[in-house]
N, C-alpha and C positions, 0 to 999 in steps of 0.2 A: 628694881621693884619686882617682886614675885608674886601672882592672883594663884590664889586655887578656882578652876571653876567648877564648883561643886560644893553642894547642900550639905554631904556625908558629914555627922559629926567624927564616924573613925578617922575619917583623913585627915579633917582639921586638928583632931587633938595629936594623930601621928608625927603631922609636921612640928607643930608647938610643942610635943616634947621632946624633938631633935633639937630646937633651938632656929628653926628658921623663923624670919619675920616675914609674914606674907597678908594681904587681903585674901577673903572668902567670898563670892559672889555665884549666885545663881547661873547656871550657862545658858538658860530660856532654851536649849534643846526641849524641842516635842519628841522625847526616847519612844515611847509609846509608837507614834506615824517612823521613826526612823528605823525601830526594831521590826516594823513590820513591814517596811521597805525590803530591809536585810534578810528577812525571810523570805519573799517574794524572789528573790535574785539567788538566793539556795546561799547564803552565808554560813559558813559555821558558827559555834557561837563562841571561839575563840577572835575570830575576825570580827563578828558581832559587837565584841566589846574593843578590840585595835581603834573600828572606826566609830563608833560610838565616844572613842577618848578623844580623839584625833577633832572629831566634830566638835564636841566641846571646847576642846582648846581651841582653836580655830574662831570657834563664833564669837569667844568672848575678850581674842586676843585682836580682832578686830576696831575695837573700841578703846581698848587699854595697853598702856605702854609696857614695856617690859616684859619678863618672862610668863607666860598662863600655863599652869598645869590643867589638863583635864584627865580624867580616870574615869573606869568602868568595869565592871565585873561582870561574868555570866558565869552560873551553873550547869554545868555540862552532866549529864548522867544517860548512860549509854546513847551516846552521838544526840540528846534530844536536849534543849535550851528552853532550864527555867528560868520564870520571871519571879519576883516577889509575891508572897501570898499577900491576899488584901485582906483575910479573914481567919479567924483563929482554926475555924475548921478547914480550912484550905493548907491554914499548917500544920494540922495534923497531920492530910495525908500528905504531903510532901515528907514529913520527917518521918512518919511511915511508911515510904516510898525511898528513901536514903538508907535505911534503919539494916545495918549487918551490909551494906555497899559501899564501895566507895566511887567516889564523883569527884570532877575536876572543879577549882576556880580558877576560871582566867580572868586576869587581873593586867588589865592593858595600862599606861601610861602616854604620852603624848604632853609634849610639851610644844608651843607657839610661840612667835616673835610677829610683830608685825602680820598677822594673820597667815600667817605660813607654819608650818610646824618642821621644828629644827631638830627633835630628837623624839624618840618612842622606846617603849620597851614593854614586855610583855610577859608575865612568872604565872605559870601554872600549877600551882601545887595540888596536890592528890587528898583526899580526907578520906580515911574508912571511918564511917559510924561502926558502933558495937551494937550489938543486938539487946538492944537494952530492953523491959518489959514496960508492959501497959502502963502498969502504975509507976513508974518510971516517966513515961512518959506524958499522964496525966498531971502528974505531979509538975513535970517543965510545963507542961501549957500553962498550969497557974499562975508559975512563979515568971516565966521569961519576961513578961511586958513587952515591952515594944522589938524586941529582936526576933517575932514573930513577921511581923511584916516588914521591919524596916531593914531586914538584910533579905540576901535572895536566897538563903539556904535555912531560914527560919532561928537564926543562931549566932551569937557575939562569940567568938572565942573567948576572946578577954574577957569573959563573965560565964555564968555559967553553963554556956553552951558547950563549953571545954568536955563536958562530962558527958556528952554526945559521942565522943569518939574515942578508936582506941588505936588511931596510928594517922600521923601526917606526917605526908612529903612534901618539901616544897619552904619557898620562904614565908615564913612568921606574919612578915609586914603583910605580903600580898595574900594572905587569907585574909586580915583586916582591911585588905582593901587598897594600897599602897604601894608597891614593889618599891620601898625607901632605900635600900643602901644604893642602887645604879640611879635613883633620883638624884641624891643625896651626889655624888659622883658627879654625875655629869653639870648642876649648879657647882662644884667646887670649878672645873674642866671648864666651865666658862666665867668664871669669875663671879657669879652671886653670893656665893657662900666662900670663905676664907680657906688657902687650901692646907 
């Protein structure tokens, strides 16, 4: 049995169209009190998100038998960790603030058994935004919907956020959110998926 613990509809649709079978549940992490723990103790926010995944699979692998994935992502732009915007003008200036830069996603993994976590991994890939103009950019505040707040760089790849940028490093999955092929891997490596 494999849980995703996590809300993300990227993740859940990445897994389901690799073909795994898995349950989706909530982790009840409070990210909010935990991220601001991790600041307090001077985290990076590549570790920020290691244990942010870690926690998640953890809390919810507790409860539930078999394998729990948890994941997490931080936006990194020069050494400083953004959170999601909660408002359309809050995403403006962020992607105003990304806009002709490029910035890191770390994109942690963590997988649990029995409340213990058996494997992690971690793909940071690079995004250079293009220096795209005002109305350009007015124009995506219109149209994005909900990839304004509900990713942490204001932006779905897989949809028209793509036109945001003009060069990424890094793996594909793990800008949506997922580092899948060492996932993917490592359930082969223990027997959940067929190898």
């Amino acid at each position: 049995m494999i849980t995703l613990a996590s809300k993300s509809a990227s993740r859940a649709a990445i897994l389901a169209a690799a073909g795994v079978a898995f349950a989706a549940v909530d982790s009840g992490v409070d990210e909010a009190s935990a991220k601001a723990r991790l600041a307090q103790e001077g985290a990076s926010p590549q570790v920020t998100a290691e244990r942010l995944a870690a926690l998640k699979a953890g809390a919810v692998s507790r409860g539930r038998p078999g394998l729990v994935i948890g994941a997490d992502q931080t936006l990194e732009l020069d050494g400083v960790l953004y959170d999601k915007a909660t408002t359309k003008a809050e995403a403006r200036g962020r992607l105003l603030a990304l806009r002709g830069r490029t910035h890191s996603l770390h994109t942690a993994t963590a997988v649990a058994e029995d409340g213990r976590i058996v494997w992690e991994a971690m793909e940071s890939p690079r995004l250079r935004m293009r220096p795209f103009s005002e109305a350009f950019l007015d124009d995506y505040l219109e149209r994005a919907g909900s990839a304004l707040t509900g990713s942490v760089g204001g932006y779905y790849l897989e949809g028209l956020g793509v036109q945001l940028f003009e060069r990424i490093d890094g793996d594909y999955f793990a800008v949506l959110g997922l580092p899948l092929l060492p996932l993917l891997d490592f359930l082969r490596s223990c027997g959940a998926l067929a190898p």
